[in-house]
C-alpha positions as CSV (number, residue, x, y, z in Angstrom):
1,X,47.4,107.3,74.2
2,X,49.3,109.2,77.5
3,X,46.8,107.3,79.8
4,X,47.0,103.9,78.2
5,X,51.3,104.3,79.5
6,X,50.1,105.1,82.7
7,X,47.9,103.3,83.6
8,X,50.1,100.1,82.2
9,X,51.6,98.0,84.7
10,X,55.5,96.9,83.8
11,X,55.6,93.4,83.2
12,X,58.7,91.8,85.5
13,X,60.4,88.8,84.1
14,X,61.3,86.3,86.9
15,X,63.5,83.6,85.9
16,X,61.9,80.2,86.9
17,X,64.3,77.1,87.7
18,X,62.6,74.0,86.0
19,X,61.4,70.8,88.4
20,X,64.4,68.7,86.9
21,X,66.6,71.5,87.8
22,X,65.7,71.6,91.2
23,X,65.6,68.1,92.1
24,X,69.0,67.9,90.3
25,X,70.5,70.2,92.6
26,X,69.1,68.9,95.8
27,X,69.7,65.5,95.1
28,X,73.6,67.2,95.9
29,X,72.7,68.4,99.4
30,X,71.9,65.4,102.1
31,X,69.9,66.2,104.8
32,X,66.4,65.6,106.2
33,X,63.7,67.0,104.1
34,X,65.3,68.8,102.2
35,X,62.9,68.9,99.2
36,X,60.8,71.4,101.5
37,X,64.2,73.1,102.5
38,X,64.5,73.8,98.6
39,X,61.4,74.6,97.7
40,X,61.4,77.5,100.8
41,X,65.1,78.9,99.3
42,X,63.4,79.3,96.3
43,X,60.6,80.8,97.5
44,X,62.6,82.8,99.5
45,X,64.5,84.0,96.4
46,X,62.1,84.6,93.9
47,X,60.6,87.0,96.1
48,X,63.6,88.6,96.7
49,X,63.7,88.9,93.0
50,X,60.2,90.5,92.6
51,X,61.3,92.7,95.4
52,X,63.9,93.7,93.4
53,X,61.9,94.9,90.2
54,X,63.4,91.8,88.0
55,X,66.9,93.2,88.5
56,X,69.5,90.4,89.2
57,X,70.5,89.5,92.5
58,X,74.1,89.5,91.7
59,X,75.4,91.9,89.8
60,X,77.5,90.5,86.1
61,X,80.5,89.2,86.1
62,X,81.0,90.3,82.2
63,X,81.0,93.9,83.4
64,X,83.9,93.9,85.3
65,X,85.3,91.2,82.4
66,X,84.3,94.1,79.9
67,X,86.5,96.6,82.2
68,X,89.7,94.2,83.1
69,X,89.9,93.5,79.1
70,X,89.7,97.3,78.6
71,X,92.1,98.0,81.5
72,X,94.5,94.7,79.7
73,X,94.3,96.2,76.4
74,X,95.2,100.1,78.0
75,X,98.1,98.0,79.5
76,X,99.2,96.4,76.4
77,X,98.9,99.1,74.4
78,X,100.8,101.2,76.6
79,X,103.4,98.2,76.9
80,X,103.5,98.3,73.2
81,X,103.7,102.3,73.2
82,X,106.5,102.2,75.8
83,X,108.4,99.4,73.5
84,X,107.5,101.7,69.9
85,X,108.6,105.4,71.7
86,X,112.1,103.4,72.9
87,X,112.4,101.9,69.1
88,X,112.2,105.7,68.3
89,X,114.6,107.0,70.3
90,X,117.1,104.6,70.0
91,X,117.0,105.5,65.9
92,X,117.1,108.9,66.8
93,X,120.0,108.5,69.1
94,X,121.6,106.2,66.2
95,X,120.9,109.6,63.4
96,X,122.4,111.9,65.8
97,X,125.5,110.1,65.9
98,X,125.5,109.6,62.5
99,X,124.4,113.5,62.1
100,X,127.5,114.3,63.9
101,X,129.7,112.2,62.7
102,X,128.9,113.4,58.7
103,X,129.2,117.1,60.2
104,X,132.7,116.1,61.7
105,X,133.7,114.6,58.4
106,X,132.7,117.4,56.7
107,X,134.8,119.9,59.0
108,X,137.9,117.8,58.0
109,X,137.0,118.0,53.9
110,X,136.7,122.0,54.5
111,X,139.6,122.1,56.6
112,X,141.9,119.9,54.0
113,X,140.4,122.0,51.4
114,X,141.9,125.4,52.9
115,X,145.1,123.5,53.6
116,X,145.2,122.3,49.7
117,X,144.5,126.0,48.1
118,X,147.3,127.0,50.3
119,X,149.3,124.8,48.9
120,X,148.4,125.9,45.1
121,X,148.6,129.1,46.1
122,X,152.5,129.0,47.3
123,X,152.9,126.9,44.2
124,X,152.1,129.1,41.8
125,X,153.6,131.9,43.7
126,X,156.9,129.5,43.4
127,X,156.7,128.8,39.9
128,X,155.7,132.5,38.7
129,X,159.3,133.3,40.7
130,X,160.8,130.4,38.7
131,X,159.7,131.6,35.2
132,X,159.9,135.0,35.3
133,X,161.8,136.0,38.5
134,X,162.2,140.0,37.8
135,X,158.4,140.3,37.6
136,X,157.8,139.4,40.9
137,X,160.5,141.5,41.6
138,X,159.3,144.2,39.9
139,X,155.6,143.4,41.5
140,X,156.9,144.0,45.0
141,X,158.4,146.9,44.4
142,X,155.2,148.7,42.4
C-alpha cells in the first residue's frame, strides 16, 4: 500500500479556456493574425501553469478581501469599543458627581443635626432653670 503512494503520479488540474471563449476574446483585439497570436499566449500560459504544479498564476484576490474585512471589522470594533469605553466614563464621571454631591448633602444633614441637639440641649437647660431654678443652683454648687 506505501509503494502504490509512491509510485503515484499527482494528477495537475489545468484550467482549459473553451474554443467560444477564445474566439470571443480575440474577436476584441485587431490585428493581423491574431488567431495564431492567441493560440501561442495560450500556449505560452498553460505551460507556465504546468510549470507551476497547477498553482494559480495570480495569487486570490479573496485573501487579501478575507484580511481587509478582518482588518474593517478590528476597526469597527475598536471604533465601537472606543464609542462604548467613553459611554462608560462619561456615566462614571456623571456617579461621581452625584457621589459627591449626596456625600456633600449628607455633611450638611450631620452638621444641622449637631447644631439642632445644641439647641435642645440649651433648651432644656433653660427650662429646668425656669421650673425649678434653686436645683440648678444647688447642682452647681454640689
Amino acid at each position: 500500500m506505501i509503494n502504490d503512494k509512491r509510485t503515484s503520479t499527482s494528477v495537475i488540474s489545468i484550467p482549459t479556456i473553451p474554443n467560444e471563449r477564445l474566439s470571443k476574446i480575440s474577436e476584441l483585439v485587431s490585428f493581423p493574425r491574431r488567431n495564431e497570436f492567441m493560440q501561442r499566449l495560450y500556449a505560452y500560459w498553460k505551460l507556465k501553469r504546468q510549470s507551476r504544479n497547477g498553482m494559480s498564476l495570480l495569487r486570490r484576490l479573496q485573501y487579501t478581501n478575507s484580511t481587509m474585512r478582518i482588518d474593517m471589522n478590528k476597526e469597527k470594533s475598536s471604533k465601537r469599543d472606543y464609542i462604548k469605553m467613553k459611554n462608560q466614563y462619561k456615566k462614571l464621571l456623571q456617579l461621581r458627581r452625584d457621589l459627591e454631591r449626596s456625600r456633600l448633602l449628607l455633611e450638611l444633614v450631620r452638621k444641622r443635626e449637631r447644631i439642632k441637639w445644641k439647641i435642645i440641649r440649651e433648651q432644656r437647660s433653660i427650662f429646668t432653670y425656669k421650673l425649678i431654678p434653686y436645683k440648678m443652683f444647688l447642682s452647681y454648687l454640689l
